[in-house]
N, C-alpha and C positions, 0 to 999 in steps of 0.2 A: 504493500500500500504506500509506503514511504516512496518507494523507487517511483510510482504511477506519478504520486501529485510530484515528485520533483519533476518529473519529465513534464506533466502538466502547465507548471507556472514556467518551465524556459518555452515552451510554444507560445504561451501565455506573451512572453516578454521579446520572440522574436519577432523579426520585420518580414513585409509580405517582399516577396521575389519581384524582379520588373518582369514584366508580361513579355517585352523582349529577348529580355537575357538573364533567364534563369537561376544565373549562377549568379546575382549582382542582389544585395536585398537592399528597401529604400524604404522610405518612409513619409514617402512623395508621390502623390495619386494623379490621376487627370482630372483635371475640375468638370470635363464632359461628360467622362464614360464611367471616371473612379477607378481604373485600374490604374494599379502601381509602377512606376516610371524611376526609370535611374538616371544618374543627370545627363548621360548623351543619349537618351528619350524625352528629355524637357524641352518642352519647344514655350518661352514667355509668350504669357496671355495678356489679356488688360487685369485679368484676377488673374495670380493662380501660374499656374503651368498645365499645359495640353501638353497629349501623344501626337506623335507625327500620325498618327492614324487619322485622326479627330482632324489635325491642321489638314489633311487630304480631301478628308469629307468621306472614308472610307469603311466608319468604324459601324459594326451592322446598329441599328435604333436610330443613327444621329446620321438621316439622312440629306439635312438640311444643308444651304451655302456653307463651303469654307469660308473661314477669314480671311480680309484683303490681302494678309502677306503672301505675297506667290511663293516663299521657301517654309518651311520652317526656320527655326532660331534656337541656339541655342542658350541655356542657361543665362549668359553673358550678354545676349543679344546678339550672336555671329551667325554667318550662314551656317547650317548643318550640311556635313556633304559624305559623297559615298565612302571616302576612308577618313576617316577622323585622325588620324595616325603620321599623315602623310610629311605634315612640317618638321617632326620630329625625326620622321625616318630621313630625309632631306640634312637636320640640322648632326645628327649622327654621320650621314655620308660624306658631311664636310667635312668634318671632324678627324675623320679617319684617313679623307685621302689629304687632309692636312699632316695629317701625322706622316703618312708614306714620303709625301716630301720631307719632310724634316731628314728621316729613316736614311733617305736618297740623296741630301745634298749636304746635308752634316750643320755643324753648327753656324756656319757661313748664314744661311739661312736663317736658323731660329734667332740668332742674335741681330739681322735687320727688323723683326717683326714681335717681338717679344717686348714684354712694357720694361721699360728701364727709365728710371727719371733724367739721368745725366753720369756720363760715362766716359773716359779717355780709351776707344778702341784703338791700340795698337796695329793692328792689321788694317786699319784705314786711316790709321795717319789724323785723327778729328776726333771732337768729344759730339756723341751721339747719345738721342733719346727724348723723351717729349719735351722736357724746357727747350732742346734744339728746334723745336716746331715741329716734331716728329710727332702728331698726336692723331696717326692712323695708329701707332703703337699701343692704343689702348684697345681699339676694334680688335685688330688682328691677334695680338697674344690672347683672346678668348678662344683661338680654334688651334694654338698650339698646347703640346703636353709633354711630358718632362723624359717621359719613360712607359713603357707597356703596361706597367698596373696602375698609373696616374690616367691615362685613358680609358684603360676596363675597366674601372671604380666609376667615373665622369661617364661614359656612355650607358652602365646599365643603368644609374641613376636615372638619366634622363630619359632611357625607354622607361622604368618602371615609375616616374614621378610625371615626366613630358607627356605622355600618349592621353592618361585620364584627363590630362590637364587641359589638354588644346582639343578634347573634345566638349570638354566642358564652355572653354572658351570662345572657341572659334577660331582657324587659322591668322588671324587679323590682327586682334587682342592678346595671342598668344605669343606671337614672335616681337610686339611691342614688348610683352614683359618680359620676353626673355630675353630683346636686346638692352632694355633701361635696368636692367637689376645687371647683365656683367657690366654695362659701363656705367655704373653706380660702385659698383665693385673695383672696376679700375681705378675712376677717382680717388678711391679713397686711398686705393694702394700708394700712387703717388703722391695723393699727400703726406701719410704717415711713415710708410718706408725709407728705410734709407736711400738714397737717388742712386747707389749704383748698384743695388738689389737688384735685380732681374724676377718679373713674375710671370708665369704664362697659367694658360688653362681654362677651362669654361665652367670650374666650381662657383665663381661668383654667380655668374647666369642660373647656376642648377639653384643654389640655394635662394635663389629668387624664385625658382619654379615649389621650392621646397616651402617657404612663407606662404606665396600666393595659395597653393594646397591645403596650406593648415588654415587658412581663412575662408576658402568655398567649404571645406569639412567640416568648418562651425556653421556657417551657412546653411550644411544641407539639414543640422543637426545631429550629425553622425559621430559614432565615437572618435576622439580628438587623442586617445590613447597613443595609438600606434604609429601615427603622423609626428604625436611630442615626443615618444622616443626616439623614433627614428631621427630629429632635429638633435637631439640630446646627443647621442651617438655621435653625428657628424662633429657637434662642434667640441666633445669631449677630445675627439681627432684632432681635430683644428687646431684647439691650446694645448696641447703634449707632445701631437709630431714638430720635430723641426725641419724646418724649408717649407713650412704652410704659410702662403699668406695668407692670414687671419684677417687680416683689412677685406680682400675681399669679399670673403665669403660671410662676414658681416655690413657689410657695405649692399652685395648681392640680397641678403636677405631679410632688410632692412625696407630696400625697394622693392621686393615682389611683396612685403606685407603690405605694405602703401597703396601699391600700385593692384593689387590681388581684389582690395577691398575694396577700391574703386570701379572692380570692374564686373565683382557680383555684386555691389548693394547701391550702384547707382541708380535711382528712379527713371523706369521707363523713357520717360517726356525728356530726359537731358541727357541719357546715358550715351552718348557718344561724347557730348561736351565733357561730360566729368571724368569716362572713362580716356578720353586722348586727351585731353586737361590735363590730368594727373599725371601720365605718363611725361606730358611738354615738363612740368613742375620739377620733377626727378629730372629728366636732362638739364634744366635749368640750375639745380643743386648741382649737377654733378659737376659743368662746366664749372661752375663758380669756386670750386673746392678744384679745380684742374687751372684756373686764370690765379687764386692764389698760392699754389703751391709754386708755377713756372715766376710767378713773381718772387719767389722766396729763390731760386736757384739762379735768378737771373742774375 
C-alpha cells in the first residue's frame, strides 16, 4: 500500500508530455485545444501560447480562420522553421574548421586573430593587438581554441545548451545573443587582463547561451536545478583552472542574462524594440569598457 500511494503522488506531481515530442514534459498547454506544448511547440498568442496545429487551422474541433500570422513564432517571437538546430550546427562548423586552420598553419595564424590587448611581436618587427586598432581581435578569437579538449568541452556545450536554445528563440534573437554575450566577454577581457595575455575561444558566447537558458527555465517555470548546477560546475572550472579567462566567461554570462531576459519577457507590442534595444545597450557597454581600456594602453 505504501509503495501504491508513493507511486501515486509522483504521477500526482509529474508534468503532462508535449503532444509533439513525447519525450519532453511541460507544463504549458495550448490556450485553443489544451494540449501540452514544449517550448519549440509554442507558437505567442495575444493570450497564452498556441500549437503550430491551432496556428495552421489544422487541429480537429477548431475548424475556424487561422491567425493573421502567416508563420508560426516562437517563444521569443522568431520565425519557427523546419530544423531549429540549424545556427548552431552552422556556429559548430565554424568553429571547427577554424580550429583545422589553426591545426594547419600553426601559431603564425592564431597569434594574428586571437585577443591580445598590446604586444611586442618579434616575428613582425611591431607591437600588435586591439589598442593597435586591431579590434577584429575580439570577433575572431571567439572561433579560435587552444587545444583539442578546449574545443570538445566548447562544442558539446553549445550542441547541448545552443540547439534548445535557438529553438526557443528563433535563428534571429539567437545569434544576437550569442554574438553580444562573446563580445561582452571580450571586453571585459581586455579590460581587466593583463594586455599581453593572449585569450581565444567561444566560452564567453556559451556562457551567455548558459545565463540566457537559466532565465527562459524560470520563464517556463521548470526546475532551475540542473541548469544552476550545471552554471556552478562551469564557473567552479573557471576560478581553479589556470589559463581560464575568467573575464570572459563572466562578462559572456553576465550579457546573455540581460540580454536572455529581454528576449523572453518583452511584451508583445514592443518586443522587437526591447528585444534589439537590449542587445544595441550590451554593444554599447561593451565598446565603452573597449574605448576605455585602448585609452589606458595608449
Amino acid at each position: 500500500m505504501e509503495d501504491q500511494a508513493a507511486g501515486s503522488a509522483r504521477d500526482a506531481h509529474s508534468l503532462p508530455k508535449c503532444y509533439r515530442h513525447p519525450d519532453r514534459e511541460t507544463g504549458v498547454r495550448c490556450t485553443r485545444c489544451e494540449r501540452p506544448i514544449c517550448p519549440e511547440c509554442m507558437v505567442s498568442a495575444s493570450v497564452g501560447f498556441q500549437c503550430p496545429d491551432c496556428v495552421r487551422g489544422t487541429t480537429e474541433g477548431h475548424s475556424g480562420p487561422p491567425p493573421a500570422a502567416s508563420r508560426p513564432r516562437t517563444l521569443a517571437g522568431g520565425t519557427m522553421t523546419a530544423d531549429p538546430r540549424l545556427l548552431t550546427k552552422i556556429l559548430i562548423g565554424i568553429n571547427i574548421a577554424v580550429f583545422l586552420v589553426q591545426l594547419s598553419v600553426g601559431d603564425s595564424f592564431t597569434n594574428r586573430f586571437d585577443l591580445i590587448g598590446q604586444a611586442w611581436f618579434p616575428q613582425y618587427g611591431d607591437v600588435e593587438g586591439v589598442a593597435q586598432g586591431q579590434y577584429y581581435r575580439m570577433l575572431t578569437a571567439m572561433f579560435l581554441h587552444g587545444s583539442y579538449i578546449h574545443i570538445l568541452f566548447n562544442m558539446l556545450s553549445l550542441w547541448w545548451i545552443g540547439g534548445p536554445l535557438e529553438a526557443a528563440l528563433g535563428r534571429a534573437r539567437y545569434l544576437a545573443l550569442y554574438a553580444v554575450s562573446g563580445l561582452a566577454g571580450s571586453a571585459l577581457t581586455y579590460l581587466l587582463a593583463d594586455a599581453n595575455q593572449p585569450s581565444l575561444g567561444a566560452s564567453g558566447a556559451i556562457f551567455g547561451l548558459f545565463g540566457a537558458t537559466a532565465v527562459l527555465i524560470r520563464r517556463l517555470n521548470y526546475d532551475m536545478r540542473p541548469i544552476i548546477a550545471l552554471l556552478v560546475i562551469n564557473l567552479i572550472f573557471t576560478f581553479s583552472w589556470a589559463n581560464i579567462a575568467w573575464q570572459a566567461h563572466i562578462g559572456g554570462l553576465v550579457a546573455g542574462v540581460i540580454t536572455g531576459y529581454a528576449m523572453v519577457h518583452a511584451p508583445r507590442e514592443r518586443r522587437n524594440l526591447i528585444q534589439y534595444g537590449t542587445c544595441a545597450l550590451v554593444l554599447v557597454v561593451a565598446v565603452a569598457l573597449t574605448l576605455v581600456r585602448t585609452g589606458q594602453l595608449a
